[in-house]
Chimera marker file (.cmm) of the C-alpha trace (Angstrom):
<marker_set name="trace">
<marker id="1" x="105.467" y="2.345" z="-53.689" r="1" g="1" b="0" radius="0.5"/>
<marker id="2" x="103.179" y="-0.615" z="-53.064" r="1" g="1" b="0" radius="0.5"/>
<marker id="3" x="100.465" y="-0.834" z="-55.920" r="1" g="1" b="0" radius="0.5"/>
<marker id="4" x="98.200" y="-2.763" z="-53.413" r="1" g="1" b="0" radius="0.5"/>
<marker id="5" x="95.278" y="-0.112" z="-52.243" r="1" g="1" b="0" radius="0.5"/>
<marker id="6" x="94.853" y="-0.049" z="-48.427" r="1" g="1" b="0" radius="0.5"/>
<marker id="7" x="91.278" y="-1.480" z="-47.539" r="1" g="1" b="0" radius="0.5"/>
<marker id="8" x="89.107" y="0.204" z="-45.486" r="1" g="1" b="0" radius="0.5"/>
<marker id="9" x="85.429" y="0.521" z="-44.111" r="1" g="1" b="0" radius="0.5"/>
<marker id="10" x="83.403" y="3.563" z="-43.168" r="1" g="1" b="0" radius="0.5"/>
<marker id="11" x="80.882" y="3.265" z="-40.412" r="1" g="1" b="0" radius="0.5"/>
<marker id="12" x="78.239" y="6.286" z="-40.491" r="1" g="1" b="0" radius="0.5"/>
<marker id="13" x="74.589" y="6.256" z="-39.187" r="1" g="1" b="0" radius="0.5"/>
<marker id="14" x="73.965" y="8.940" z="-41.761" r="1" g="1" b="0" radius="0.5"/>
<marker id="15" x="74.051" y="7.794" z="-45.305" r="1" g="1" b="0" radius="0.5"/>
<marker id="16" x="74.871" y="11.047" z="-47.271" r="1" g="1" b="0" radius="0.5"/>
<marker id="17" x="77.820" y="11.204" z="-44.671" r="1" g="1" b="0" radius="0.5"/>
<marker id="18" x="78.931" y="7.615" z="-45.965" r="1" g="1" b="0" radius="0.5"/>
<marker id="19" x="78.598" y="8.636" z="-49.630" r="1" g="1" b="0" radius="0.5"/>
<marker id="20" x="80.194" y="12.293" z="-49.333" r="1" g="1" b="0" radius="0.5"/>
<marker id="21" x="83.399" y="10.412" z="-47.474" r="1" g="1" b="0" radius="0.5"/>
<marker id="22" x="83.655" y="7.589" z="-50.029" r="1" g="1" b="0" radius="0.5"/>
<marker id="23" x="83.078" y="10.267" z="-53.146" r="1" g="1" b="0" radius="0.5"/>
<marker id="24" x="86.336" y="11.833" z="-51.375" r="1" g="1" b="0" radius="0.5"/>
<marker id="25" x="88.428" y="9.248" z="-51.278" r="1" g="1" b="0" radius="0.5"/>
<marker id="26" x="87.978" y="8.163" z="-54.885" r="1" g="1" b="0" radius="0.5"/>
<marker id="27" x="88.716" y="11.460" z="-55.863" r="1" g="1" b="0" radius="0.5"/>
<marker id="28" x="91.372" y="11.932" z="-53.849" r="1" g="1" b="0" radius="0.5"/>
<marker id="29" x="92.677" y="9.213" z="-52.169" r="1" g="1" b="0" radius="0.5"/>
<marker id="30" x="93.134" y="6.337" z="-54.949" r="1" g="1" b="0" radius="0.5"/>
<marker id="31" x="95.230" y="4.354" z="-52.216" r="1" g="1" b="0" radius="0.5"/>
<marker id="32" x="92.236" y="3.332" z="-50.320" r="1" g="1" b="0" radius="0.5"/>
<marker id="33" x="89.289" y="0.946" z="-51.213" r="1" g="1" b="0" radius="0.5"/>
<marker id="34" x="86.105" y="1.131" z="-49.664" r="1" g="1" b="0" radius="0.5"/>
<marker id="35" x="85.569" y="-2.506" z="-49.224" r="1" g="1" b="0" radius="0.5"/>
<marker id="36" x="82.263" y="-1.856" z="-46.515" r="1" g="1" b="0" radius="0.5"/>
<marker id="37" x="80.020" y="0.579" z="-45.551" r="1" g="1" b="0" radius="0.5"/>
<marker id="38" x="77.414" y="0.773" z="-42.749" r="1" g="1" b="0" radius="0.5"/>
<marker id="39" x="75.146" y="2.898" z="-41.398" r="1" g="1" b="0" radius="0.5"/>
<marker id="40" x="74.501" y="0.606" z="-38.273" r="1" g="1" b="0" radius="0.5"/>
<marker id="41" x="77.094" y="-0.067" z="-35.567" r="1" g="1" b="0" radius="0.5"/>
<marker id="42" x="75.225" y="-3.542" z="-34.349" r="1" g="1" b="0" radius="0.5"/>
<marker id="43" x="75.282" y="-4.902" z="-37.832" r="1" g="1" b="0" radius="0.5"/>
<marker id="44" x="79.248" y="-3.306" z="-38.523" r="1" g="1" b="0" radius="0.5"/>
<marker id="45" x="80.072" y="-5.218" z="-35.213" r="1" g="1" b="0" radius="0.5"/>
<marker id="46" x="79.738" y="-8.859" z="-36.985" r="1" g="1" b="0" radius="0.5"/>
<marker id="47" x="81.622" y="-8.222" z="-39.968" r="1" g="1" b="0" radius="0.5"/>
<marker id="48" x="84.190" y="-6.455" z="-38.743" r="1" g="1" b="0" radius="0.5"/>
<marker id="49" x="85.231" y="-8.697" z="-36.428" r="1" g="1" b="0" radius="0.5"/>
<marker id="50" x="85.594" y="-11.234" z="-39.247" r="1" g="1" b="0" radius="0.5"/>
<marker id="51" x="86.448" y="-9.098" z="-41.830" r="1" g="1" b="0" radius="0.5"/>
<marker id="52" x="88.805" y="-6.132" z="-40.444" r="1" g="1" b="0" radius="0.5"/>
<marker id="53" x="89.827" y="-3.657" z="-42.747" r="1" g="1" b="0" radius="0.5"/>
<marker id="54" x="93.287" y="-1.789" z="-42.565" r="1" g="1" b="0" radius="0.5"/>
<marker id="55" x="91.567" y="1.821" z="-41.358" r="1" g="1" b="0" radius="0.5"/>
<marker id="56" x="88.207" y="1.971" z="-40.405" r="1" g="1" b="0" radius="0.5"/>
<marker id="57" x="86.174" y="5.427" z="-40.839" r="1" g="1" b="0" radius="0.5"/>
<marker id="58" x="84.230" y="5.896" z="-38.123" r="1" g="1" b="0" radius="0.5"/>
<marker id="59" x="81.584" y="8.913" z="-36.746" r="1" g="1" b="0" radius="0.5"/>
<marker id="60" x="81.261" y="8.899" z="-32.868" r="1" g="1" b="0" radius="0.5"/>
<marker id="61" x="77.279" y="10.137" z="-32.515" r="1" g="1" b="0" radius="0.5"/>
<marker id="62" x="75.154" y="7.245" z="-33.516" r="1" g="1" b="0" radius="0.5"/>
<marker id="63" x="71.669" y="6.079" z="-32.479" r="1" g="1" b="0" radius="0.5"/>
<marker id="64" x="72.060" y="2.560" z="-30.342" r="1" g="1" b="0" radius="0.5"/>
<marker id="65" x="75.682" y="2.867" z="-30.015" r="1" g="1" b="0" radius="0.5"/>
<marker id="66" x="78.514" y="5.831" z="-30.038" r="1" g="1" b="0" radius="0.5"/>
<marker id="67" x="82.234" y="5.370" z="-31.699" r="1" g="1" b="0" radius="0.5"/>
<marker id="68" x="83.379" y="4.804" z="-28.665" r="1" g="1" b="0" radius="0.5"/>
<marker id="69" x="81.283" y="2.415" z="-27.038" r="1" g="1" b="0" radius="0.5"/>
<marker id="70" x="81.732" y="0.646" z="-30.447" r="1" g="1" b="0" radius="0.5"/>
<marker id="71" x="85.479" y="0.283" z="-30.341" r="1" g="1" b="0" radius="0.5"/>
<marker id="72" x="85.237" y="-1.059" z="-26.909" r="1" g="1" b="0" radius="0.5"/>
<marker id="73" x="83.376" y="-4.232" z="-28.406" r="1" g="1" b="0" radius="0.5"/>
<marker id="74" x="86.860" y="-5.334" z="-29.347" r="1" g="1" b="0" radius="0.5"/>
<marker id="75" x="89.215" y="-6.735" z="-27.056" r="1" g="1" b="0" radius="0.5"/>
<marker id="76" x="91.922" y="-5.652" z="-29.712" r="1" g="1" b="0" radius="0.5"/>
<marker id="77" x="91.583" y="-3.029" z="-32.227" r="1" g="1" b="0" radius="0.5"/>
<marker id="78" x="92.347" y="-4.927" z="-35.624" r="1" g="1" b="0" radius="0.5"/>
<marker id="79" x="92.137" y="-2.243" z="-37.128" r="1" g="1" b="0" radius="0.5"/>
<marker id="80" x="93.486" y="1.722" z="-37.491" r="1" g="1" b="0" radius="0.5"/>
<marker id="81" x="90.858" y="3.933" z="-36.799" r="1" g="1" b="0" radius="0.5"/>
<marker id="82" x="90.024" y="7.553" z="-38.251" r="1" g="1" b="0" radius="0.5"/>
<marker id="83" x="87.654" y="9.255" z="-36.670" r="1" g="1" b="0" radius="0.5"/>
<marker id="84" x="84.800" y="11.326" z="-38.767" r="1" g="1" b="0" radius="0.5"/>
<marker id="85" x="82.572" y="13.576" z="-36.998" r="1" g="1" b="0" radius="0.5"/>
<marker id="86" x="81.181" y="17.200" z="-36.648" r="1" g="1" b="0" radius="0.5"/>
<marker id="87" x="81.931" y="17.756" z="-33.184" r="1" g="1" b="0" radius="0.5"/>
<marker id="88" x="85.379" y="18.414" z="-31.874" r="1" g="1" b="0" radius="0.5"/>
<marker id="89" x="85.448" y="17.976" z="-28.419" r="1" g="1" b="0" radius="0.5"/>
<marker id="90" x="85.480" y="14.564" z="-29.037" r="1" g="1" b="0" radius="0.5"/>
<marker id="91" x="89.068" y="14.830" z="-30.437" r="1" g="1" b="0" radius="0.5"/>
<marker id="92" x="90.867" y="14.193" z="-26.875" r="1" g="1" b="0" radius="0.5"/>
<marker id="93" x="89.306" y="11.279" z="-25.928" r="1" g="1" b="0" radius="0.5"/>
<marker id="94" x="89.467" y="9.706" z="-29.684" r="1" g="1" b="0" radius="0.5"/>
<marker id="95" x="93.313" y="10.093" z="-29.742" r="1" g="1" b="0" radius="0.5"/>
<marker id="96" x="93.372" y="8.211" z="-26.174" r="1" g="1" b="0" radius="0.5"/>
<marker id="97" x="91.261" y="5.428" z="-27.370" r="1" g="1" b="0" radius="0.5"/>
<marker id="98" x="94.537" y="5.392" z="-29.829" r="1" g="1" b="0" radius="0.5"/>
<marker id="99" x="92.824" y="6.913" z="-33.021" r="1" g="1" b="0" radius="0.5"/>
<marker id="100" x="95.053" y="6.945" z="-36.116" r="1" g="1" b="0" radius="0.5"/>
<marker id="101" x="93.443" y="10.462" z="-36.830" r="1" g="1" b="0" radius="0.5"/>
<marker id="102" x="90.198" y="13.123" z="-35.805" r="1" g="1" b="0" radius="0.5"/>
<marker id="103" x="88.873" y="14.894" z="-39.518" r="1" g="1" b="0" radius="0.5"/>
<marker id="104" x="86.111" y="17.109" z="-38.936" r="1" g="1" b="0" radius="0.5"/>
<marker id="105" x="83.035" y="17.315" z="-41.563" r="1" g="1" b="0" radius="0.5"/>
<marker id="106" x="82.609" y="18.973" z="-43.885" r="1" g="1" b="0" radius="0.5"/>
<marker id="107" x="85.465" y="17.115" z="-44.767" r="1" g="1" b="0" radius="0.5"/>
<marker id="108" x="88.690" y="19.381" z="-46.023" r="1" g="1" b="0" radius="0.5"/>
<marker id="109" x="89.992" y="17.496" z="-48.825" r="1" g="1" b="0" radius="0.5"/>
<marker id="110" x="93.404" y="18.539" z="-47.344" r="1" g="1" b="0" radius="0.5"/>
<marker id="111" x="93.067" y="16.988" z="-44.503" r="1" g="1" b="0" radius="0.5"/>
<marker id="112" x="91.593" y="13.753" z="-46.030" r="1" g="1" b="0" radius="0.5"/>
<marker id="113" x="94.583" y="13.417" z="-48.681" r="1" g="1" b="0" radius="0.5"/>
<marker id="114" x="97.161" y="14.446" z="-45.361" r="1" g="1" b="0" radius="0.5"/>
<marker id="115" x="95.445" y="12.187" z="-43.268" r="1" g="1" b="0" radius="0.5"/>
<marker id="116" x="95.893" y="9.052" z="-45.946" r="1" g="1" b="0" radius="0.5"/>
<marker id="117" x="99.670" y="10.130" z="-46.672" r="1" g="1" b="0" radius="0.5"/>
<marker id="118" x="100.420" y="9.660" z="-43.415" r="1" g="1" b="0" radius="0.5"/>
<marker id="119" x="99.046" y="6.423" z="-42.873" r="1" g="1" b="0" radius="0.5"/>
<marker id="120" x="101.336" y="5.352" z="-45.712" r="1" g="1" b="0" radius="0.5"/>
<link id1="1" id2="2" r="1" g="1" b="0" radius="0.2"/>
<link id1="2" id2="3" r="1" g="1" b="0" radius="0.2"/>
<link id1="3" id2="4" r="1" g="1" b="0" radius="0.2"/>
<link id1="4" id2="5" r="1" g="1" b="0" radius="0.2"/>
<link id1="5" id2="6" r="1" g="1" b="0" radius="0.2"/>
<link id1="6" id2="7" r="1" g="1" b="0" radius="0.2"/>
<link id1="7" id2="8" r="1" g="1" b="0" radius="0.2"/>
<link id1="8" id2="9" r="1" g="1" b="0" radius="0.2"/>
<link id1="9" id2="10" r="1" g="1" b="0" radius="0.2"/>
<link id1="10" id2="11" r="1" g="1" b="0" radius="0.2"/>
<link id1="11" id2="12" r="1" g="1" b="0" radius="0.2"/>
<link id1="12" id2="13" r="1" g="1" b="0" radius="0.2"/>
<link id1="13" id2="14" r="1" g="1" b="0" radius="0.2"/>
<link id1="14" id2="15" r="1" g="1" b="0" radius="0.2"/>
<link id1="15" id2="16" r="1" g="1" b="0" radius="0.2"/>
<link id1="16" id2="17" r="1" g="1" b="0" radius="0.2"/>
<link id1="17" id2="18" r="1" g="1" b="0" radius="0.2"/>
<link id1="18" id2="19" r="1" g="1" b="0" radius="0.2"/>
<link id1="19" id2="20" r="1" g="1" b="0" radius="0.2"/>
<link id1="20" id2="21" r="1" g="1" b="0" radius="0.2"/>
<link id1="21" id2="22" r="1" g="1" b="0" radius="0.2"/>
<link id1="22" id2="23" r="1" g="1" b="0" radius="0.2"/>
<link id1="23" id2="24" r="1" g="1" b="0" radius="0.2"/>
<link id1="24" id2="25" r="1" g="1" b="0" radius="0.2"/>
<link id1="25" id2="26" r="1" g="1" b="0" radius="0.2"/>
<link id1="26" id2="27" r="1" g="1" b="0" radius="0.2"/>
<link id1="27" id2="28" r="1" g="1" b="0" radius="0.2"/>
<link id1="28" id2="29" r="1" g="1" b="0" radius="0.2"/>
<link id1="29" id2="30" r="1" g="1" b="0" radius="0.2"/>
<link id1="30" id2="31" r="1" g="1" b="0" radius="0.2"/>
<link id1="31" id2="32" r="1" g="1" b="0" radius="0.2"/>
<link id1="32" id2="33" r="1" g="1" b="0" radius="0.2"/>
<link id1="33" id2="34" r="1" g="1" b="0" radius="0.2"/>
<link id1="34" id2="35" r="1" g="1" b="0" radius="0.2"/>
<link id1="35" id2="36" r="1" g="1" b="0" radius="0.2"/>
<link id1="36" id2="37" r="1" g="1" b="0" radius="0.2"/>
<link id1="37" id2="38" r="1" g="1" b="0" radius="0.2"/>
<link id1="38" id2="39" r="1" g="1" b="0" radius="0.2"/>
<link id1="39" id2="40" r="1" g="1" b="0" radius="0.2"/>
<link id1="40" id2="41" r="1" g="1" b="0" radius="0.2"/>
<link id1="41" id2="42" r="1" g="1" b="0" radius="0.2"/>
<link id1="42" id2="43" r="1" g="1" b="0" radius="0.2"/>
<link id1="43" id2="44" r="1" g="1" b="0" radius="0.2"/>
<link id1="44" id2="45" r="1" g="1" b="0" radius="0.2"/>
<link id1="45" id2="46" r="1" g="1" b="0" radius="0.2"/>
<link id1="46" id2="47" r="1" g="1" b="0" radius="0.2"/>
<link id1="47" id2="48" r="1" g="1" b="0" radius="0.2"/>
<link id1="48" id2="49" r="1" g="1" b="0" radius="0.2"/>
<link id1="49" id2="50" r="1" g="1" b="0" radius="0.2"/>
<link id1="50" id2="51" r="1" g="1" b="0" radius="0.2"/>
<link id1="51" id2="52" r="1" g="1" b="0" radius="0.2"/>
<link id1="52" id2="53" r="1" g="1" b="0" radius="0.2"/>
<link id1="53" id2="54" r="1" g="1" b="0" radius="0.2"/>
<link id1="54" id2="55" r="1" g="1" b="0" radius="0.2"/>
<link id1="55" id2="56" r="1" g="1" b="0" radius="0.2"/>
<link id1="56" id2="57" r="1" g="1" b="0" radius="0.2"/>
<link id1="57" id2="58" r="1" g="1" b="0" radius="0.2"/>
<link id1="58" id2="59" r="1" g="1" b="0" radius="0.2"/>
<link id1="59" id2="60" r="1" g="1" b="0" radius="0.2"/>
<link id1="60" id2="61" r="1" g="1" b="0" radius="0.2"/>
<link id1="61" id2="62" r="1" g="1" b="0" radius="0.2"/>
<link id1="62" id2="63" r="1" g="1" b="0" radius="0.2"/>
<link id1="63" id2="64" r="1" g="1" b="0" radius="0.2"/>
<link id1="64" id2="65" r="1" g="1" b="0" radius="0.2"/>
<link id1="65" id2="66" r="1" g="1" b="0" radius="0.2"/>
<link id1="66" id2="67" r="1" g="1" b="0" radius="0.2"/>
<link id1="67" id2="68" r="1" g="1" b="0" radius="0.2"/>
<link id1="68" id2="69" r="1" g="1" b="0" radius="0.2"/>
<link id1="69" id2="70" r="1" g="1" b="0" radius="0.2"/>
<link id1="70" id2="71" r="1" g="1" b="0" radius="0.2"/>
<link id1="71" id2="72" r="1" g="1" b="0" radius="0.2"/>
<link id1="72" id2="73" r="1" g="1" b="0" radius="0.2"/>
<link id1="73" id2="74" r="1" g="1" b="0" radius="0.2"/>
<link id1="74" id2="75" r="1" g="1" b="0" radius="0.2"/>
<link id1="75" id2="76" r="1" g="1" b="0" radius="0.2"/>
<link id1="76" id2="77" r="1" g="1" b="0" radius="0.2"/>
<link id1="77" id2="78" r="1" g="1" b="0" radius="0.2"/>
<link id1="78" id2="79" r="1" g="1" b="0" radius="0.2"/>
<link id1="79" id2="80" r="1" g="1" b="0" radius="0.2"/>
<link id1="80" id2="81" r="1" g="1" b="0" radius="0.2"/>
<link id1="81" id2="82" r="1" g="1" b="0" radius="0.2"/>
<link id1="82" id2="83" r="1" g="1" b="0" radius="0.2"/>
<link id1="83" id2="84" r="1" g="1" b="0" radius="0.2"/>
<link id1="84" id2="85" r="1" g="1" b="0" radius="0.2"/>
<link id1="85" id2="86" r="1" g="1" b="0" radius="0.2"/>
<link id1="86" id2="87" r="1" g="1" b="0" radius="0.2"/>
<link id1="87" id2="88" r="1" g="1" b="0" radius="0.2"/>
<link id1="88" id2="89" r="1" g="1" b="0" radius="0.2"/>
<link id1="89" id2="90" r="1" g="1" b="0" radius="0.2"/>
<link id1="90" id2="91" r="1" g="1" b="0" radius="0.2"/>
<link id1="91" id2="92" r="1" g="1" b="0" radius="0.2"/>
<link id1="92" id2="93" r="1" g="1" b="0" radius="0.2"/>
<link id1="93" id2="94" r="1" g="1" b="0" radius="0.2"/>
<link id1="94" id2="95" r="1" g="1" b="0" radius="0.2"/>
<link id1="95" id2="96" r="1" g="1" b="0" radius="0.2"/>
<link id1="96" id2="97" r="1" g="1" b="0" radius="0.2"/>
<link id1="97" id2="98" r="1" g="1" b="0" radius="0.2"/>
<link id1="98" id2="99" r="1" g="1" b="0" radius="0.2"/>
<link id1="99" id2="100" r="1" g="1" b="0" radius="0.2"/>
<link id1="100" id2="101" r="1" g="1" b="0" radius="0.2"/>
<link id1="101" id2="102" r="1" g="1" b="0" radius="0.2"/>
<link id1="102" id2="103" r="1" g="1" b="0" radius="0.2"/>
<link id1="103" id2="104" r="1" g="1" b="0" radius="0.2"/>
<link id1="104" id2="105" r="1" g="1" b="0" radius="0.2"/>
<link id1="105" id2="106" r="1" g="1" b="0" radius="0.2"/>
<link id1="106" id2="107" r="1" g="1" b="0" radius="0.2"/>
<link id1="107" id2="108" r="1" g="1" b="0" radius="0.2"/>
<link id1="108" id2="109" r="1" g="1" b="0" radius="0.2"/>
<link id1="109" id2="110" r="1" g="1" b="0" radius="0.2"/>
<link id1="110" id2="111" r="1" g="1" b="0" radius="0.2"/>
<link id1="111" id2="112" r="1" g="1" b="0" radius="0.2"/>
<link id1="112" id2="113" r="1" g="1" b="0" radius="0.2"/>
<link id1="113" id2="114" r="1" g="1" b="0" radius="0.2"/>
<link id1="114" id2="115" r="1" g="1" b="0" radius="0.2"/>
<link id1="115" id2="116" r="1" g="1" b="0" radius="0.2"/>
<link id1="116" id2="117" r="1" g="1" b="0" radius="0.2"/>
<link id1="117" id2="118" r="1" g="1" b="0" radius="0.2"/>
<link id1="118" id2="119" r="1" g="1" b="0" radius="0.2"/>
<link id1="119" id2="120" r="1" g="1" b="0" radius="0.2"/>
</marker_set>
């Protein structure tokens, strides 16, 4: 197995939603490293264009601008994307936007650790 950990980013306008999925995987996924974090979309837009990570984390309801409307800033996804939100009618149109994945919160630990075994 490759001992290099699998970068990623999570983008979240809600900050205990950023900590609770980064607190899950270190516990439970030590494969990944959270190399960024943000809570705005505008800002995540920069430095992710520059600095892609392998999966990105993202929630689909945010102020200013949604997941989608975020991904579609990119004229190619460099990046896989998981998608982390409460609502689950969402899940349709995330897998046609090519999402890697669609975990619900609360997070199942389960489905987190499944989710990251398959992307290896």
């Amino acid at each position: 197995m490759n001992s290099e950990r699998i970068k990623a980013a999570i983008l979240d306008d809600e900050k205990p939603g950023i900590e609770m999925l980064q607190w899950n995987l270190e516990q439970y996924c030590p494969s990944i490293e959270v190399t960024d974090t943000f809570d705005d979309p505008v800002k995540a837009l920069g430095i992710l264009k520059t600095k892609p990570p392998k999966i990105l984390f993202l929630d689909i309801e945010m102020p200013a601008m949604n997941g989608f409307e975020f991904l579609k800033r990119f004229d190619e996804l460099p990046f896989h994307v998981v998608f982390v939100t409460a609502y689950d009618q969402f899940a349709i149109r995330a897998f046609k936007v090519s999402a890697f994945d669609y975990l619900l919160k609360p997070i199942d630990k389960d489905d987190l650790i499944n989710c990251v075994t398959n992307f290896q």
